[in-house]
NUGUMI-280074 format. One record per atom (N, C-alpha, C): atom name; residue number from 1; x, y, z. Coordinates in nm, 4 decimals. Atoms other than C-alpha are relative to their C-alpha. Layout:
N
<pt atom="CA" nr="NUM" east="X" north="Y" up="Z"/>
...
! end
This chain:
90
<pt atom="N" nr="1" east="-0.1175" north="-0.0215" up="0.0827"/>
<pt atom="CA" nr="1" east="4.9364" north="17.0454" up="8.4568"/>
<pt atom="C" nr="1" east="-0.0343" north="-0.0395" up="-0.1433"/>
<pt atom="N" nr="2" east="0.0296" north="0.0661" up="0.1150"/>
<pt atom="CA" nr="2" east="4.9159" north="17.0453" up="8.0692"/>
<pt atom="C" nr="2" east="0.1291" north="-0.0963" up="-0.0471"/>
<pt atom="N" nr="3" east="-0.1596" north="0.0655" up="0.0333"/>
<pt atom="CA" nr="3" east="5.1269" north="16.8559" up="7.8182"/>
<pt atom="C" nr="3" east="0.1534" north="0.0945" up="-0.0017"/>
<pt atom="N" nr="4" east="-0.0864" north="-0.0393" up="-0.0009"/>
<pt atom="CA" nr="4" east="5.3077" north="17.1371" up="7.7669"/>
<pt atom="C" nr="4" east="0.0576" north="0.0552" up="0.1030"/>
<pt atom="N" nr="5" east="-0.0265" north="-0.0256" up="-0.1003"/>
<pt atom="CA" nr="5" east="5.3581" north="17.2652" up="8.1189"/>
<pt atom="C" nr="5" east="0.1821" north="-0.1371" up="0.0244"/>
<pt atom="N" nr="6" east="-0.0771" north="0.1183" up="-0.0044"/>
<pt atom="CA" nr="6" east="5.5414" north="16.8997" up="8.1368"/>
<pt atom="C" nr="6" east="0.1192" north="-0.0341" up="-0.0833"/>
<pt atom="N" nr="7" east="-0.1430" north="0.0133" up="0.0843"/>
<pt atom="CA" nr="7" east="5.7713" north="16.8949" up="7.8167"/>
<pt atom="C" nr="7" east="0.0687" north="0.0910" up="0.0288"/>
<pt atom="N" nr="8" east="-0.0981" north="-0.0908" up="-0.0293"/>
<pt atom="CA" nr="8" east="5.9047" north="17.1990" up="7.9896"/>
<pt atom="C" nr="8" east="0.0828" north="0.0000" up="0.1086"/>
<pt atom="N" nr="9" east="-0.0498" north="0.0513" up="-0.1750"/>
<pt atom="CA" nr="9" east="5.9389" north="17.0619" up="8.3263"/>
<pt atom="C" nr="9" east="0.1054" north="-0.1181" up="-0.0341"/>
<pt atom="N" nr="10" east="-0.0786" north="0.1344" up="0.0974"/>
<pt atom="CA" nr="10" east="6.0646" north="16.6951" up="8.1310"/>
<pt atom="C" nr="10" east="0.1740" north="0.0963" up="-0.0122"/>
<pt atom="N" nr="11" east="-0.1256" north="-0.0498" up="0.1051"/>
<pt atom="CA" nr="11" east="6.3314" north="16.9273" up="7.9379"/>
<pt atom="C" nr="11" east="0.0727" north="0.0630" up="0.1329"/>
<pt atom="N" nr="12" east="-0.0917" north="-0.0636" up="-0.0890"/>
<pt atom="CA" nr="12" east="6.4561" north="17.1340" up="8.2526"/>
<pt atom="C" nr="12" east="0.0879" north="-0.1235" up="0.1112"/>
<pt atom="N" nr="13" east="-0.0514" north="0.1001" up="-0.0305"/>
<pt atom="CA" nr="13" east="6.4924" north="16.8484" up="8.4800"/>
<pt atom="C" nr="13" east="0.0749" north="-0.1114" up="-0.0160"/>
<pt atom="N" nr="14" east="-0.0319" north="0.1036" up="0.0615"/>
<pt atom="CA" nr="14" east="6.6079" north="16.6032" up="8.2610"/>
<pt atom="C" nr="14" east="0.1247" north="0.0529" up="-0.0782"/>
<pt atom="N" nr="15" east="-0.1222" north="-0.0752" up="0.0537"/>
<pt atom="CA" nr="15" east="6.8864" north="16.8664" up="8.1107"/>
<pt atom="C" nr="15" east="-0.0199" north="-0.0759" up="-0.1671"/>
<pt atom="N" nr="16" east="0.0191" north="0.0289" up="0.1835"/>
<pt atom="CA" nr="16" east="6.7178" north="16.7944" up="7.7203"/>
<pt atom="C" nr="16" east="-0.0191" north="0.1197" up="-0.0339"/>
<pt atom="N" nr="17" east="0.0295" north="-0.0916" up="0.0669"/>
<pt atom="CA" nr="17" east="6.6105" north="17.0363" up="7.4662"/>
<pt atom="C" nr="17" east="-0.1604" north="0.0031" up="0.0469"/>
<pt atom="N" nr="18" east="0.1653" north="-0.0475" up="-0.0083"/>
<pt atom="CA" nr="18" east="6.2361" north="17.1516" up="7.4702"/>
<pt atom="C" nr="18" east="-0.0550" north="-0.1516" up="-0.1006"/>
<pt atom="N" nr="19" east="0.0263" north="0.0811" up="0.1086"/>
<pt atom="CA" nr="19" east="6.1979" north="16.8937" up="7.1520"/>
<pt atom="C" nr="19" east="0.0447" north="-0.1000" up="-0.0002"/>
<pt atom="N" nr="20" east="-0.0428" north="0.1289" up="-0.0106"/>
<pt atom="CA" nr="20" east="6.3902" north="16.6282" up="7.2573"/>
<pt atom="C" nr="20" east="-0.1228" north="-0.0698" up="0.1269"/>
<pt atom="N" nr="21" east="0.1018" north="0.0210" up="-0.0989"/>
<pt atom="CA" nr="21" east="6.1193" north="16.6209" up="7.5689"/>
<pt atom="C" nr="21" east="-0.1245" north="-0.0609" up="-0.0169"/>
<pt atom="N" nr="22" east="0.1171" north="-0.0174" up="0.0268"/>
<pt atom="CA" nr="22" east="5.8492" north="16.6657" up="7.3710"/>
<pt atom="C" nr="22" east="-0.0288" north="-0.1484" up="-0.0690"/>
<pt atom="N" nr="23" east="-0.0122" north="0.1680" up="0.0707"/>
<pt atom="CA" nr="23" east="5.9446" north="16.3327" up="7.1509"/>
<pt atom="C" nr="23" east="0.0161" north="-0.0811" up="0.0957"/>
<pt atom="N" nr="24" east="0.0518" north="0.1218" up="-0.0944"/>
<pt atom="CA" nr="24" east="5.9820" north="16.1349" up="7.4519"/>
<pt atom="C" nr="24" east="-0.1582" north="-0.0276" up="0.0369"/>
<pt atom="N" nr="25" east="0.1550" north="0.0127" up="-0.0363"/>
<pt atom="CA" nr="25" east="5.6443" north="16.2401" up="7.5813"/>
<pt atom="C" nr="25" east="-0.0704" north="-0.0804" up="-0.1004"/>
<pt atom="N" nr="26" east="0.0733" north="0.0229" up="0.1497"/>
<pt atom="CA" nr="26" east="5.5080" north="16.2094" up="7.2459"/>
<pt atom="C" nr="26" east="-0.0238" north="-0.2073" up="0.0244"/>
<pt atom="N" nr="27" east="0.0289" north="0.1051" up="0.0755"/>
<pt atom="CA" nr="27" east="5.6452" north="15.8638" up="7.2060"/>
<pt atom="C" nr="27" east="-0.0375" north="-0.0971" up="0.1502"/>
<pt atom="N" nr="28" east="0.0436" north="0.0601" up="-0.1431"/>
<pt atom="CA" nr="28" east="5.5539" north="15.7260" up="7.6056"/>
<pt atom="C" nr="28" east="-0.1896" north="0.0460" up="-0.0215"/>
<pt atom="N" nr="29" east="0.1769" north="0.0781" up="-0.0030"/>
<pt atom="CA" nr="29" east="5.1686" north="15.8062" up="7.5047"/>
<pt atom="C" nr="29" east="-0.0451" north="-0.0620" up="-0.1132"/>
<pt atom="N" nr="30" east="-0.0189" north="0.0662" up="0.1271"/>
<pt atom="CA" nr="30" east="5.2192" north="15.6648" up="7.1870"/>
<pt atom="C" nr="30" east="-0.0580" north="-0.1114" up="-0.0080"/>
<pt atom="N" nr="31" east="-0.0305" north="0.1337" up="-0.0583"/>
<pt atom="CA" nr="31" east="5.3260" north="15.3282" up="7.2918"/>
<pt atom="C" nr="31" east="-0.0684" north="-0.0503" up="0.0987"/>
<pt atom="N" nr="32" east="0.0853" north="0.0260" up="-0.0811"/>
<pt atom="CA" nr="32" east="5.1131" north="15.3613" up="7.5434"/>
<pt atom="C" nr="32" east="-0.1571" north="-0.0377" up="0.0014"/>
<pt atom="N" nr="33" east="0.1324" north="0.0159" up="0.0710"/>
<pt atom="CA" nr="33" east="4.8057" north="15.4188" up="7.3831"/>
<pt atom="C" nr="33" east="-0.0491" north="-0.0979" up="-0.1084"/>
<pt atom="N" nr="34" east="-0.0124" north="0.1271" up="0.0677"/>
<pt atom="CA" nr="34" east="4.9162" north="15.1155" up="7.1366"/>
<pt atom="C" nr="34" east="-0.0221" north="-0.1244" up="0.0758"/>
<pt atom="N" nr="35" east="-0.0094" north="0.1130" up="-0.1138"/>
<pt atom="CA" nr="35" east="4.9550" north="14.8942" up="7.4318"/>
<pt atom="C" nr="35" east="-0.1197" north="-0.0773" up="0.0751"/>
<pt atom="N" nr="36" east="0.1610" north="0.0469" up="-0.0437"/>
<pt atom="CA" nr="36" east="4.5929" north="14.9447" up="7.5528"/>
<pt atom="C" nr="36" east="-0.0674" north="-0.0089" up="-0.1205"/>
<pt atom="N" nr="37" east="0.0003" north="0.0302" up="0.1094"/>
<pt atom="CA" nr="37" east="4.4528" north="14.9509" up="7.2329"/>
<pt atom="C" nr="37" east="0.0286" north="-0.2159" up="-0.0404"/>
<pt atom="N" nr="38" east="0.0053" north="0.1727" up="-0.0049"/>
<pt atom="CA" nr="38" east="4.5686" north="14.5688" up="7.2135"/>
<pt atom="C" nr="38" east="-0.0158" north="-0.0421" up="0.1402"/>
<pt atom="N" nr="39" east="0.0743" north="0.0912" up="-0.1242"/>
<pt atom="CA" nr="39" east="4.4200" north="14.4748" up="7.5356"/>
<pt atom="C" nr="39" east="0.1126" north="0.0330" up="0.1177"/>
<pt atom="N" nr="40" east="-0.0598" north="0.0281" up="-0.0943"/>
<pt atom="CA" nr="40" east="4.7745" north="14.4946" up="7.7258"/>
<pt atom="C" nr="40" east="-0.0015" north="0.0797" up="0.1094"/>
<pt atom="N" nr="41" east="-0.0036" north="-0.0597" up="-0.1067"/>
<pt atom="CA" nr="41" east="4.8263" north="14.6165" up="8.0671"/>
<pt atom="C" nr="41" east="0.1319" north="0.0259" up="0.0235"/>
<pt atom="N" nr="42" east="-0.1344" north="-0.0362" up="-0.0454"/>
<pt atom="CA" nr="42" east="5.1162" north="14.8330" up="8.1795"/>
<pt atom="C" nr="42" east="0.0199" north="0.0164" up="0.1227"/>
<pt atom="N" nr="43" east="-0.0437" north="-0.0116" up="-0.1553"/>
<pt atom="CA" nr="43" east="5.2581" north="14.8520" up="8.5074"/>
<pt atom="C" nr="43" east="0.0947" north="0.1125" up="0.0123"/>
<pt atom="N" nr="44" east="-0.1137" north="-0.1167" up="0.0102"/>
<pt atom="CA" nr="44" east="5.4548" north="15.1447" up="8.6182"/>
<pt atom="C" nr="44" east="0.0624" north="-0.0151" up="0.1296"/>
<pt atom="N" nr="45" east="-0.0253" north="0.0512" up="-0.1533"/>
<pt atom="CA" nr="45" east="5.6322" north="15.0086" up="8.9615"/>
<pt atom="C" nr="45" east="0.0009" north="0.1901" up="0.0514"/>
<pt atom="N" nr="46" east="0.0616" north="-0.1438" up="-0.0998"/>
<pt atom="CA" nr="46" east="5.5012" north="15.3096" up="9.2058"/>
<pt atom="C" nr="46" east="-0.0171" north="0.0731" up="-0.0282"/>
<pt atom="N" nr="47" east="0.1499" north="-0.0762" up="0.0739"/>
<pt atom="CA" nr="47" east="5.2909" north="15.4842" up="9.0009"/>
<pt atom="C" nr="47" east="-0.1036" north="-0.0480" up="0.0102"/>
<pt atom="N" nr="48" east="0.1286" north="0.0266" up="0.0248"/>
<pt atom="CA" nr="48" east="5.0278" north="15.2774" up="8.8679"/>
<pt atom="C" nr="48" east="-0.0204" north="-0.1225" up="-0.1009"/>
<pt atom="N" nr="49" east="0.0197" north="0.1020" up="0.1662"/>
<pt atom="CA" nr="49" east="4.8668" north="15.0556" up="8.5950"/>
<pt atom="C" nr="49" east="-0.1138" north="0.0588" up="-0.0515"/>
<pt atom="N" nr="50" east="0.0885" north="-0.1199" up="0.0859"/>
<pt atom="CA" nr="50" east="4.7008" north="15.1605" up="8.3011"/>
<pt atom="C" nr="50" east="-0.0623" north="-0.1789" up="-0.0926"/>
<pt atom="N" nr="51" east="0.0682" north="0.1635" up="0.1264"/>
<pt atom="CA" nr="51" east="4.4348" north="14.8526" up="8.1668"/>
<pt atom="C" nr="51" east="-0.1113" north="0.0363" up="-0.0716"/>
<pt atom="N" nr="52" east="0.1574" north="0.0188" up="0.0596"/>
<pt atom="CA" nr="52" east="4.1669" north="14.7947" up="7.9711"/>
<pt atom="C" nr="52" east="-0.1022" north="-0.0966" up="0.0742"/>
<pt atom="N" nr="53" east="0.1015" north="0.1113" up="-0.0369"/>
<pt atom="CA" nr="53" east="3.8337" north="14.6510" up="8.1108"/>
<pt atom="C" nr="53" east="-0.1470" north="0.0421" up="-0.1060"/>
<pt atom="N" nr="54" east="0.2004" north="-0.0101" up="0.1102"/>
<pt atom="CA" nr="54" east="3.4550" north="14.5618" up="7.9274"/>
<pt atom="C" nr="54" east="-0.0372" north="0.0317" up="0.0769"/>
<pt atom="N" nr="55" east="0.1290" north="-0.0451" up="-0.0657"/>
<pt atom="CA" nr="55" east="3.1834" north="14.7245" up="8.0276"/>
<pt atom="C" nr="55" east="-0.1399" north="0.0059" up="-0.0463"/>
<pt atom="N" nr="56" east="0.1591" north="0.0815" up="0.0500"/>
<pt atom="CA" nr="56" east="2.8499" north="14.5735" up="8.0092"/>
<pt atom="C" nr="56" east="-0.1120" north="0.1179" up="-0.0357"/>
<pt atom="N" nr="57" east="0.0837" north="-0.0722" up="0.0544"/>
<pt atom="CA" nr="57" east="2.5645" north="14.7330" up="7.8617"/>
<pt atom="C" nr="57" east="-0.0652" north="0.0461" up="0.1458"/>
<pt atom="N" nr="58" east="0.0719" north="-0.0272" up="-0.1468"/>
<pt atom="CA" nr="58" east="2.3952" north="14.9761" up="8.1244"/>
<pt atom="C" nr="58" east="-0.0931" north="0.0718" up="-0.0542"/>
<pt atom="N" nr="59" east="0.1661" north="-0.0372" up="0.0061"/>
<pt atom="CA" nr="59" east="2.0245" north="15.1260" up="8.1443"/>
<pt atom="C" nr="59" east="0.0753" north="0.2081" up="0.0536"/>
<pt atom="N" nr="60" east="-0.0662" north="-0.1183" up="-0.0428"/>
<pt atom="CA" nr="60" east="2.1126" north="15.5081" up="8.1879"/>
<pt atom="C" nr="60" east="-0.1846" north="0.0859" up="-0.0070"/>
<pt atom="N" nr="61" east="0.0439" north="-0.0975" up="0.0291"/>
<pt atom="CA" nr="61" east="1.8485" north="15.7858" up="8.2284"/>
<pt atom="C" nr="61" east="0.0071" north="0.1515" up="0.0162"/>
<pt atom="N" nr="62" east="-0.0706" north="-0.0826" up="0.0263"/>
<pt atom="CA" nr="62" east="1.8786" north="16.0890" up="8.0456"/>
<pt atom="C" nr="62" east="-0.0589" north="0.1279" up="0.1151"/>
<pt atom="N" nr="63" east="0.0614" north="-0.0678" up="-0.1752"/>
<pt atom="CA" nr="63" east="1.8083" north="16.3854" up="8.3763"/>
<pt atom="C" nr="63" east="-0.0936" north="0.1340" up="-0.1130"/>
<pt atom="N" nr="64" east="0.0602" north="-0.1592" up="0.0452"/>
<pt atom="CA" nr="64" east="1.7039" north="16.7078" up="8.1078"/>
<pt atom="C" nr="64" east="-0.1403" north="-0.0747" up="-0.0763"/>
<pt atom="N" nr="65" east="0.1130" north="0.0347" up="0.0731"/>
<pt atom="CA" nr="65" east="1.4299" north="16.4580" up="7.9077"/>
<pt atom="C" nr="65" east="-0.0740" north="-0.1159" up="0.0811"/>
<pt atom="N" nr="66" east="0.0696" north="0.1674" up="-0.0768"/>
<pt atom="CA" nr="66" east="1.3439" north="16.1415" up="8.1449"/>
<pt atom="C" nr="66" east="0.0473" north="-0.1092" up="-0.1097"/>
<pt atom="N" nr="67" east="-0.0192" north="0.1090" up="0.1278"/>
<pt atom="CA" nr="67" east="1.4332" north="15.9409" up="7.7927"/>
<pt atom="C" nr="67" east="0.1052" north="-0.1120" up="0.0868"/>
<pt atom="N" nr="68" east="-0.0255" north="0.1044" up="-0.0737"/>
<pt atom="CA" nr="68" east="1.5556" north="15.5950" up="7.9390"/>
<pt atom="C" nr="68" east="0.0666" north="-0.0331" up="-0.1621"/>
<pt atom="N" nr="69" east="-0.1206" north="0.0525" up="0.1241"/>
<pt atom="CA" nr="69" east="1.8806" north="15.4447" up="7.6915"/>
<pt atom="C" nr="69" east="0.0868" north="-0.1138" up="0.0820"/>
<pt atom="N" nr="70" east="-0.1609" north="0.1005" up="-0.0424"/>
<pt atom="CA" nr="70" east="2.1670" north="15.1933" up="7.6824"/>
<pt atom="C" nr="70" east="0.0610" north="0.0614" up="-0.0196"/>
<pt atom="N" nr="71" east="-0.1160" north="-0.0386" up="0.0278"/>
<pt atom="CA" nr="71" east="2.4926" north="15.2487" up="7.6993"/>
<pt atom="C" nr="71" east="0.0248" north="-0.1221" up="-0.0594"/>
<pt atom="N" nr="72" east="-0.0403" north="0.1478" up="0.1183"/>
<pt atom="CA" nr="72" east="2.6168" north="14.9709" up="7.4551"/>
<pt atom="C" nr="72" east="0.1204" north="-0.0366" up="0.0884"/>
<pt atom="N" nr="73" east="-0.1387" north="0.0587" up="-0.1061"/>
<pt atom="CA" nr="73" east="2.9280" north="14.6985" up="7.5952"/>
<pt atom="C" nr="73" east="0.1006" north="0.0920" up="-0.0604"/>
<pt atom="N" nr="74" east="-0.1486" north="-0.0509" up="0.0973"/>
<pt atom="CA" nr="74" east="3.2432" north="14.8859" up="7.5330"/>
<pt atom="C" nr="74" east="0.1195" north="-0.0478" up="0.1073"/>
<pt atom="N" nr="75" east="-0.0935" north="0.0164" up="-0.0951"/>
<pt atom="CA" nr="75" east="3.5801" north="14.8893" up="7.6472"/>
<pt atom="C" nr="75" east="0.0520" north="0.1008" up="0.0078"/>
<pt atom="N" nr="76" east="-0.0705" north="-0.1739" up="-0.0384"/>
<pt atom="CA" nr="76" east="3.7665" north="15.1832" up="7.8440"/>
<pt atom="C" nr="76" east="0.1236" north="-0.0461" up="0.0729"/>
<pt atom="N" nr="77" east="-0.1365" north="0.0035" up="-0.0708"/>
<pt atom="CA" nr="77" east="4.0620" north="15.2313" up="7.9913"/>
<pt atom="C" nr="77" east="-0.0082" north="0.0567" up="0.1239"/>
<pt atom="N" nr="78" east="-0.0183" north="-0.0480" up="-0.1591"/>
<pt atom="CA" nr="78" east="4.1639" north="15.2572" up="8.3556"/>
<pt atom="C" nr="78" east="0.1160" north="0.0293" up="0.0927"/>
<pt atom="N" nr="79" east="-0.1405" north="-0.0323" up="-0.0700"/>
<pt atom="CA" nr="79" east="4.4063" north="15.3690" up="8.5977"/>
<pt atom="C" nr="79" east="-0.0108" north="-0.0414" up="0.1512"/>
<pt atom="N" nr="80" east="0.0005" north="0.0139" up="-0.1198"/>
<pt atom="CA" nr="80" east="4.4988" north="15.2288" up="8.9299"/>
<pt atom="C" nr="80" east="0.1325" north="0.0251" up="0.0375"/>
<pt atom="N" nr="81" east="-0.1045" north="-0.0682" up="-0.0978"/>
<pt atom="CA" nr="81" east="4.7477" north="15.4318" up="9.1520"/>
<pt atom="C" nr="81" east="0.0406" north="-0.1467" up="0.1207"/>
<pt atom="N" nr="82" east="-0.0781" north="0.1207" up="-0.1173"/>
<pt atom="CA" nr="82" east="5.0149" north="15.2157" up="9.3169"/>
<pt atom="C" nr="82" east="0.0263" north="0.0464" up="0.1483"/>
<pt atom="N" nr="83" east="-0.0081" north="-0.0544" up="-0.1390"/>
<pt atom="CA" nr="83" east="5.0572" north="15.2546" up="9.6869"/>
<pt atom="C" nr="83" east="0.0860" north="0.1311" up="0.0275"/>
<pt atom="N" nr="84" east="-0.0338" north="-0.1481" up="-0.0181"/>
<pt atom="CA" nr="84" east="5.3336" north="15.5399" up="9.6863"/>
<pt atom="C" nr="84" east="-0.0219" north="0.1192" up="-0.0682"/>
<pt atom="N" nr="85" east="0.0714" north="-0.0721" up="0.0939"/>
<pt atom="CA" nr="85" east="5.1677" north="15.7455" up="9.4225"/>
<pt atom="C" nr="85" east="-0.1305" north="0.0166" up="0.1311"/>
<pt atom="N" nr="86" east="0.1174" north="-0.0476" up="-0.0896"/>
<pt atom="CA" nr="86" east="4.8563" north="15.7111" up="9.7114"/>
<pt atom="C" nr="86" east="0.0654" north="0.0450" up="0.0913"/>
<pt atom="N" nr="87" east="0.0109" north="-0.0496" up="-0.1116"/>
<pt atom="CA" nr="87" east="5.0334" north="15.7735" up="10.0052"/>
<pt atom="C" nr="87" east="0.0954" north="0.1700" up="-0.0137"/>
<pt atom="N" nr="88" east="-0.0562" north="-0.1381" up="0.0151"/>
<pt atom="CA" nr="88" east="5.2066" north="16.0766" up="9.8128"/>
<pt atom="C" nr="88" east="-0.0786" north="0.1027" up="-0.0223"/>
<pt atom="N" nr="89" east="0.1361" north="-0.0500" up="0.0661"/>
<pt atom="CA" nr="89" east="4.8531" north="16.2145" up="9.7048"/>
<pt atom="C" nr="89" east="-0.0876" north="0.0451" up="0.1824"/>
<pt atom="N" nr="90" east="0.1199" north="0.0034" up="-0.1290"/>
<pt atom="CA" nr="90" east="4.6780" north="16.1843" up="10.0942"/>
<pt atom="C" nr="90" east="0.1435" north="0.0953" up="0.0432"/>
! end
C-alpha cells in the first residue's frame, strides 16, 4: 500500500476530506520521525514499537569485487510487531 493509497483509505473511513487525511498522516510521521530522531521509543498498544538501536561497526564483504569494508557504528530504526498485529499477519 502507498501513502497515497492510505490518505484515501484514512479519508473514506474516517469520513474526512482527502487533505484533512493527508495532514494527519503527514503530521503522525512527522512526530514520529522527531521522536526517533531523539532516541525515544513509541509504543503503539497492538501494533508495535518503533525504536532506535546502535549498531556496531561490522566487517562486510563486497560479493561483485571481494573488497573487504566497515560498516561504521550507526544508529537505525526498528520495528517490533505487537502480538495482535502477529497473530493478524500468520
Amino acid at each position: 500500500m502507498t501513502k497515497n493509497e492510505m490518505i484515501d483509505l484514512v479519508a473514506r473511513k474516517a469520513h474526512l476530506t482527502r487533505k484533512a487525511a493527508k495532514e494527519s498522516i503527514d503530521i503522525f510521521l512527522e512526530e514520529t520521525t522527531k521522536a526517533l530522531k531523539k532516541g525515544d521509543k513509541i509504543v503503539l498498544s497492538g501494533f508495535g514499537t518503533f525504536k532506535v538501536v546502535n549498531v556496531k561497526d561490522k566487517p562486510v564483504i563486497i560479493p561483485r569485487t571481494g573488497e573487504k569494508r566497515i560498516i561504521k557504528a550507526h544508529r537505525a530504526a526498528r520495528f517490533h510487531a505487537g502480538k495482535p498485529l502477529q497473530r493478524a499477519v500468520r
